[in-house]
C-alpha positions in Angstrom: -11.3 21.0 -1.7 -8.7 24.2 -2.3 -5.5 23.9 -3.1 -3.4 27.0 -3.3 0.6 25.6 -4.4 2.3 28.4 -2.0 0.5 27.3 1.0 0.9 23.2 2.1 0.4 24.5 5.7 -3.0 25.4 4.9 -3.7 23.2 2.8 -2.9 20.2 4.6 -4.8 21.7 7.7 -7.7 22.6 5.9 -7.5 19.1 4.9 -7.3 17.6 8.0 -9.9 19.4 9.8 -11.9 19.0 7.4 -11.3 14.6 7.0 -10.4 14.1 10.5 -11.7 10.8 11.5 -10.5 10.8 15.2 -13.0 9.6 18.0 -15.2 7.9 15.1 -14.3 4.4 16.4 -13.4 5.6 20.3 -10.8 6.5 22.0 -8.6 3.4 21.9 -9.0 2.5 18.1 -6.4 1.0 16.5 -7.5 0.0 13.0 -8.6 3.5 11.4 -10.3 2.8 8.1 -10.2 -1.1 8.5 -13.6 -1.2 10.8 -15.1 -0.2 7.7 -14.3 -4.0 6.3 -16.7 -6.0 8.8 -18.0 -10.1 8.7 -20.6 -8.7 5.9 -17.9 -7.4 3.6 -16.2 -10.0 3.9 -19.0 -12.7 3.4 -19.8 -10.2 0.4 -16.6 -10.4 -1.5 -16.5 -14.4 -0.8 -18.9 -14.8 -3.6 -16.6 -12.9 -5.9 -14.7 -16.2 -6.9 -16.1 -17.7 -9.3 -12.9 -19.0 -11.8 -10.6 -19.8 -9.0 -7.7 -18.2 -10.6 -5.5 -16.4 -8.3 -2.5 -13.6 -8.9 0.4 -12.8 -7.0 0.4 -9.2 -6.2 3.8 -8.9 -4.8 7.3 -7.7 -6.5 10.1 -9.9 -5.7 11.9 -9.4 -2.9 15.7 -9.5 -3.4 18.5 -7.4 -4.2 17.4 -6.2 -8.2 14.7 -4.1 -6.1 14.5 -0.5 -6.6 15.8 0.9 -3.8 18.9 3.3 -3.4 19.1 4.1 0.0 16.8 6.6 1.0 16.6 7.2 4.9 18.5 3.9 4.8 16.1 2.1 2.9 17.7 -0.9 1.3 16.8 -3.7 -1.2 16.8 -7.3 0.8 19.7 -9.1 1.5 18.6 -12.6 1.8 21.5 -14.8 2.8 22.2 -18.9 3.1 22.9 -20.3 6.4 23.0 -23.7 5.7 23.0 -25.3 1.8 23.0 -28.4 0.0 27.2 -27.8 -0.2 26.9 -28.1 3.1 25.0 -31.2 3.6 26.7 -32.8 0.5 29.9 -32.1 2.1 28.2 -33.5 5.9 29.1 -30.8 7.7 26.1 -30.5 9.3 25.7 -33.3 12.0 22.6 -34.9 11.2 22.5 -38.8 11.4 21.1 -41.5 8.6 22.2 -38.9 5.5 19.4 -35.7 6.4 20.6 -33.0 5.1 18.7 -29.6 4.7 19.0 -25.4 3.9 18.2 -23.0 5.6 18.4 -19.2 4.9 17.4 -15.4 6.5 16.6 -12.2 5.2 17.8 -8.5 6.5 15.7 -5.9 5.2 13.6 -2.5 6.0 9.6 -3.4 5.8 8.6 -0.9 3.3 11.9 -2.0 0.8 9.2 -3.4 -1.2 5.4 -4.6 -1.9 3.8 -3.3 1.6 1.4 -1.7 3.6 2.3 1.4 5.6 0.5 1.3 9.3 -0.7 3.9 10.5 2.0 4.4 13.1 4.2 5.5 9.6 3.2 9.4 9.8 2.1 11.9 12.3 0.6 15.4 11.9 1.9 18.0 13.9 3.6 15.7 16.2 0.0 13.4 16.5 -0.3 9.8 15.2 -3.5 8.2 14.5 -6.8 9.4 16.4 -5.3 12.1 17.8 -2.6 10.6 19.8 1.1 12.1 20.9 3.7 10.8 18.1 6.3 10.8 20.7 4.6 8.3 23.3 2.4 6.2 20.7 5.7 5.2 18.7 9.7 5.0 20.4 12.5 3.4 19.8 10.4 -0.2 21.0 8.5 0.4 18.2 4.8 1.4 17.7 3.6 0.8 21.2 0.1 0.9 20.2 -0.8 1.1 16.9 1.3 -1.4 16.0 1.2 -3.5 12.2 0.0 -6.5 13.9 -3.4 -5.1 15.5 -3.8 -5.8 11.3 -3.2 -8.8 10.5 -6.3 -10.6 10.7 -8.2 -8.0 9.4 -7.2 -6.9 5.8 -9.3 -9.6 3.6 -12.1 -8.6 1.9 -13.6 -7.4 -1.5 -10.3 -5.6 -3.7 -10.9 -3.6 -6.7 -9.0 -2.4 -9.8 -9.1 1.0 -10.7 -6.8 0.7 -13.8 -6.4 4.6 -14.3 -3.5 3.8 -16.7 -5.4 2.0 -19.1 -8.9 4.6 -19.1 -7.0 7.5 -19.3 -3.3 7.0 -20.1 -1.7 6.2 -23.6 -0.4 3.1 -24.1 -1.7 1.9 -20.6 0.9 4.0 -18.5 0.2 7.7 -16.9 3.2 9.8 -17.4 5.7 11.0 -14.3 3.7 14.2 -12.6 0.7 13.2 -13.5 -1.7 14.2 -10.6 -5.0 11.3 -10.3 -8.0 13.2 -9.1 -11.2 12.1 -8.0 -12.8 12.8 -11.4 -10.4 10.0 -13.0 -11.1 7.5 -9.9 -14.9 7.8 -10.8 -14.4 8.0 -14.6 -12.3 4.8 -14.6 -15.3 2.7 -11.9 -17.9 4.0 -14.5 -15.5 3.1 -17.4 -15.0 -0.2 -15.9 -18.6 -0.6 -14.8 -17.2 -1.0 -11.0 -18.3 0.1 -7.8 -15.9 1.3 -5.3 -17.5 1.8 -1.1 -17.3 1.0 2.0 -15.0 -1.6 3.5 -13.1 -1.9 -0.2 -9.6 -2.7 -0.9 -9.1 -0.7 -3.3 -5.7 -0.6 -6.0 -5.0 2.1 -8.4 -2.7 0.9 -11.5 -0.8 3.9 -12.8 1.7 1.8 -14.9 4.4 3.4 -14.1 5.5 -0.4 -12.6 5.7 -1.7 -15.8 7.4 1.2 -17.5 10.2 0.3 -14.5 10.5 -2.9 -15.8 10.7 -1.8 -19.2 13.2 0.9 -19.0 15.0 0.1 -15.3 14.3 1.4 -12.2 15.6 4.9 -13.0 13.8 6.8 -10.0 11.1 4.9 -9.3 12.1 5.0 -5.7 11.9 8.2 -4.5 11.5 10.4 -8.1 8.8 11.4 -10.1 5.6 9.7 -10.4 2.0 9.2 -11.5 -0.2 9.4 -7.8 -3.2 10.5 -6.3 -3.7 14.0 -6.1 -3.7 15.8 -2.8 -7.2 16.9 -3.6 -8.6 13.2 -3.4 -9.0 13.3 -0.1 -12.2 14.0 0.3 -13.2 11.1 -2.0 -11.0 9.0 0.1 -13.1 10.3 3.3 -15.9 9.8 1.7 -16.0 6.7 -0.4 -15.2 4.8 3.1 -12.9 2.3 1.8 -11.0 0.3 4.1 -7.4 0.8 2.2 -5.8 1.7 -1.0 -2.8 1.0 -2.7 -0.9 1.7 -5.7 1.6 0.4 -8.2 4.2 3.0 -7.7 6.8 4.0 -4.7 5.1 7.0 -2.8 0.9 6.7 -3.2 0.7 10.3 -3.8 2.0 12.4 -7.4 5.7 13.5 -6.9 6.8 15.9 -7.3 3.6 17.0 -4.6 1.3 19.5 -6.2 3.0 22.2 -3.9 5.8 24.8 -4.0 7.8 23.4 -1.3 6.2 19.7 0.4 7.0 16.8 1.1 4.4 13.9 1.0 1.2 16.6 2.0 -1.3 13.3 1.4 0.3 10.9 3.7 -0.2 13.5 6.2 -3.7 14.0 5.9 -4.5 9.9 4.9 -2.7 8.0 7.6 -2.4 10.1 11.0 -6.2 11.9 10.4 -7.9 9.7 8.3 -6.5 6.8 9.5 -6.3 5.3 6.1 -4.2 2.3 5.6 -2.0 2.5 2.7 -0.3 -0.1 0.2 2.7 0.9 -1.9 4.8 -0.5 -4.6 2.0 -3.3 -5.9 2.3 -5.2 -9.0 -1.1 -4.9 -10.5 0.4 -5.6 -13.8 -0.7 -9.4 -14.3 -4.3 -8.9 -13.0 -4.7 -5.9 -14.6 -4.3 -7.6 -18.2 -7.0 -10.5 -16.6 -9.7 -7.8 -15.8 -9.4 -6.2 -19.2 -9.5 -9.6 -21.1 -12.7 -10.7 -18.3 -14.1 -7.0 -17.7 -14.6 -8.1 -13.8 -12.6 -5.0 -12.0 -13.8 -6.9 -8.1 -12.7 -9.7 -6.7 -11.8 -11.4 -3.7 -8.4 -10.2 -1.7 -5.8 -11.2 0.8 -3.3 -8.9 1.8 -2.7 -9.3 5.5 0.7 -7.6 7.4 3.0 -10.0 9.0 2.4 -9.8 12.4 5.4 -7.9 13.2 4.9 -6.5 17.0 5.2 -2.8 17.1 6.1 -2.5 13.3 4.9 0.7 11.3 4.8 -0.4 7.9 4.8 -5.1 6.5 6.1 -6.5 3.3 2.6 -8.5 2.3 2.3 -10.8 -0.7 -1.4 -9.8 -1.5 -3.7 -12.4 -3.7 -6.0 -11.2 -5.5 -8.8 -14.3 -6.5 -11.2 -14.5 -8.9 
């Protein structure tokens, strides 16, 4: 597809027109690209475990996260309500010498590892399928497209496209560097993967692990390894049932145009209806499917089923 850097509008239209996906699964869908991951995926990517070994996808979620406030996006705040202190000290009531903790947690859903639903970004004013932004999510929350429509539906057959290590130095793609389809399908053939319909399918930049190397810096929010807005057509056509990568925004920043914001995510989630995973750590299973050479495996990433949400924290396992 074109992509002319003084013209987003166009772009992104030309884009959307051209990828639309509305009406494909009727009027009233409410999973976008997840039909594409049916029983017979699913059965499929079963027989991908063969070791049993099993990875932890997930950052950590507590306050040393990367956040810094953006559109009042905080790091968790995870606070003790009752402790051993507590119960050492009997203060809590309970006969024959029980004691016990308990604890809660305040944060936004997307502070860290997540998926973003696909009430997260509209089009015009239009959500997913076509929809009016204004009535399909209010102040109650996504009143129909909702995270936990979701939540029994993303496991299936994952795959690692470790760009960083086919086509980066030292395993890590710089800041600004824009993936495009060419690198998706030169790091499959490199890896001697497939990548189709009803995949999960993550994208290891690096740039995680140079975060944890270096600090956070900007990785929230600043410049970044991404996909490039021309991949959507491969993401159209490739029929994958969700992506997600190991940095903050998905896309490249800064965005391949003169003045955007996030073009990608416009074209992906409210027209393609592409569900999207951000801030992975790929960076332990990564290392296992270099040392093993098997880039497909089994995957559980399911949203908590949080009613009306737009975006769920998720500890995706990946098993092998």
């Amino acid at each position: 597809m074109t992509l002319d850097r003084t013209d987003p509008e166009g772009s992104i239209a030309e884009a959307a027109k051209a990828y639309s996906n509305w009406g494909r699964w009727g009027a009233d869908d409410v999973l976008g690209t997840l039909n594409f991951l049916d029983e017979a995926k699913r059965r499929e990517a079963a027989t991908l475990i063969r070791r049993g070994v099993s990875f932890s996808l997930a950052q950590s979620f507590d306050m040393d996260g990367p956040q810094k406030g953006w559109r009042r996006r905080t790091n968790p705040v995870h606070t003790m309500l009752d402790t051993g202190t507590d119960a050492a000290l009997g203060l809590q009531g309970f006969p024959h010498g029980l004691g016990g903790a308990d604890d809660v947690i305040a944060m936004p859903l997307q502070c860290s590892t997540q998926w973003d639903g696909l009430g997260h970004i509209f089009d015009h004013g239009k959500a997913w399928n076509g929809r009016d932004a204004a009535k399909t999510v209010t102040s109650e929350g996504d009143l129909v497209t909702g995270i936990e429509h979701m939540a029994p539906q993303v496991a299936g057959r994952g795959v690692l496209l470790d760009v960083g290590r086919t086509v980066g130095e030292d395993g890590e793609l710089p800041d600004g560097f824009a993936i495009t389809e060419e690198h998706l399908t030169a790091t499959a053939g490199a890896q001697g993967v497939t990548v189709g319909r009803g995949d999960i399918v993550l994208v290891r930049t690096g740039q995680l692990a140079r975060a944890r190397r270096d600090g956070w810096g900007d990785y929230a929010g600043g410049a970044a390894p991404g996909l490039s807005f021309t991949t959507a057509g491969w993401l159209h056509g490739s029929e994958i049932a969700a992506i997600a990568t190991d940095t903050w925004g998905f896309e490249v920043r800064p965005n391949e145009f003169d003045v955007a914001f996030q073009p990608l995510h416009q074209v992906a989630i409210p027209n393609i209806g592409l569900l999207i995973g951000e801030m992975w750590d790929l960076e332990a299973l990564a290392a296992d499917c270099a040392a093993d050479g098997a880039y497909a495996f089994w995957l559980t990433a399911a949203p908590l089923p949080i009613t009306g949400a737009v975006g769920s924290p998720i500890n995706p396992i990946a098993v092998k």
